[in-house]
C-alpha positions as CSV (number, residue, x, y, z in Angstrom):
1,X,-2.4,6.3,22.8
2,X,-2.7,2.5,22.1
3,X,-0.4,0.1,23.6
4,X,1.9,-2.0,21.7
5,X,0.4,-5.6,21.6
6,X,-2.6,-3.3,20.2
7,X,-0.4,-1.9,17.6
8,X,0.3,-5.7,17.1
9,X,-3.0,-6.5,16.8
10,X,-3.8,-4.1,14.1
11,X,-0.9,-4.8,11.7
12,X,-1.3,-8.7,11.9
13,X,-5.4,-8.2,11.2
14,X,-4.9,-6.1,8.4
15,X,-2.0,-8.4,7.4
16,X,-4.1,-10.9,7.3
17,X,-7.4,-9.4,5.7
18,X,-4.4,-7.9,2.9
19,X,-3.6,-11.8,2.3
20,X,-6.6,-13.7,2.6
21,X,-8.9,-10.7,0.5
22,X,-6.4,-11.3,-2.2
23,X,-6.1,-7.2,-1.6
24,X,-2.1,-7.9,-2.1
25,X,-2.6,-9.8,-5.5
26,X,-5.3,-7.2,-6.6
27,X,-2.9,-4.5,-5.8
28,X,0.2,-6.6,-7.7
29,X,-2.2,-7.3,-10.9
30,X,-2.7,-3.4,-10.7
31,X,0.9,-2.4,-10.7
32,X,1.4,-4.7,-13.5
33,X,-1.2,-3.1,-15.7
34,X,-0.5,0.9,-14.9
35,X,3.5,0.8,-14.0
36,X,4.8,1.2,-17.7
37,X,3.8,4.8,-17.9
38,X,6.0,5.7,-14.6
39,X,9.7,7.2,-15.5
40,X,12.5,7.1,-13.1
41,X,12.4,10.6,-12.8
42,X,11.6,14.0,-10.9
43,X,9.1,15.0,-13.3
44,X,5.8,14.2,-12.6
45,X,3.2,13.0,-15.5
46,X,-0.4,14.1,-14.9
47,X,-1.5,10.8,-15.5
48,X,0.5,9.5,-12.4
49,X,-2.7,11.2,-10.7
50,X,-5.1,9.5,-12.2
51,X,-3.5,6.4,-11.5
52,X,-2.9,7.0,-8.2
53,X,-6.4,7.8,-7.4
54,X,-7.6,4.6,-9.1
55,X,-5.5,2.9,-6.9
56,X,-6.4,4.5,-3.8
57,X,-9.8,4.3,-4.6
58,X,-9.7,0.8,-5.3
59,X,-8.0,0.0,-1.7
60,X,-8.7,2.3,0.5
61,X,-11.7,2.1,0.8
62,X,-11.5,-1.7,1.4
63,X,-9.5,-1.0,3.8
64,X,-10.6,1.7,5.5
65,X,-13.8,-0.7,5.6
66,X,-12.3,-3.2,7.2
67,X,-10.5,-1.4,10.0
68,X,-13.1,0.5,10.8
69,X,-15.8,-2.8,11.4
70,X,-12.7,-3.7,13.4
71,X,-13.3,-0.3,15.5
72,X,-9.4,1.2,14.6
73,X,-9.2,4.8,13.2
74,X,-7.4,5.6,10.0
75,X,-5.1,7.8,12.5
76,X,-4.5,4.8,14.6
77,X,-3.4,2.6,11.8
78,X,-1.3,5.6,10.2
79,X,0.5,5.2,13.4
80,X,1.1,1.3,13.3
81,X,2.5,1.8,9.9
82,X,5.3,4.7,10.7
83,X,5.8,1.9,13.9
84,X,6.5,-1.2,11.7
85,X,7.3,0.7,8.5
86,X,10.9,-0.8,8.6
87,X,10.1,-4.1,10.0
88,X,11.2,-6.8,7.5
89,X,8.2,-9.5,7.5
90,X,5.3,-6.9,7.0
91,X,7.1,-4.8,4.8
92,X,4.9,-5.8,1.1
93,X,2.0,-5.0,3.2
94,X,2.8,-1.5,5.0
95,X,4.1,0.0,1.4
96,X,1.1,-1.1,-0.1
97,X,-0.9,0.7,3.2
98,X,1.8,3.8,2.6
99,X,1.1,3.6,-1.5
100,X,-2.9,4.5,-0.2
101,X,-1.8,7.2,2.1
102,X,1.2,8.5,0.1
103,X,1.3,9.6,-3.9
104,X,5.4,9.8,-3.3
105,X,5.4,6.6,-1.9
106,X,3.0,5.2,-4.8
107,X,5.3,6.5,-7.5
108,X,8.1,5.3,-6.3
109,X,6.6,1.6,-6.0
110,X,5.4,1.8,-9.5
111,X,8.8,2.9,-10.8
112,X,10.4,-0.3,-8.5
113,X,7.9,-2.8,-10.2
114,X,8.2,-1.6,-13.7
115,X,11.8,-2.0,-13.2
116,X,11.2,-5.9,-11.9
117,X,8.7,-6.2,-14.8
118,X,12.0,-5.0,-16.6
119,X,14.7,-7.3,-15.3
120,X,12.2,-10.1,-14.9
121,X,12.0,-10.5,-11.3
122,X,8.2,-9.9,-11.1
């Protein structure tokens, strides 16, 4: 079990390699280009899949990369997120980490932006 500064630790360095790598404007400029084929509802497209596995193959693995020069499992850092998952200040960069590790969660981000795209708040 890690302790919590640890726990600290990792979400601030991954914070901070989300930032500085530009990973979160990557991940924004992809959501902007892909998020017009998502619909509000429970039906799933087959194309959603594709997407999704762009995306995930697109950040994952840079972060996956990074953690792991940094000597933190995926497991580890699945378990910082469901810590801070509600925490207000790292919230952009724990759904973009959930997007990865979840398809639901993806969807449902790429429904919210289209509908910002929509009302102008991107």
């Amino acid at each position: 079990k890690m302790s919590t500064v640890d726990s600290e630790q990792i979400l601030e360095m991954v914070q901070n390699y989300v930032f500085n790598d530009a990973l979160l404007q990557d991940a924004i400029t992809f959501a902007d280009k892909h998020c017009d084929i998502f619909e509000d509802t429970p039906e799933q497209k087959l194309e959603y899949t594709t997407v999704y596995n762009d995306f995930k193959q697109l950040f994952e693995t840079k972060v996956e990369t990074y953690l792991s020069e940094k000597g933190v499992t995926m497991e580890q850092f699945e378990e910082v997120l469901t810590k801070h998952k509600d925490d207000e200040n790292s919230k952009m960069v724990v759904e973009l980490l959930w997007a990865c590790a979840s398809y639901e969660m993806f969807v449902s981000l790429m429904v919210e932006r289209k509908a910002d795209k929509l009302t102008g708040k991107a």
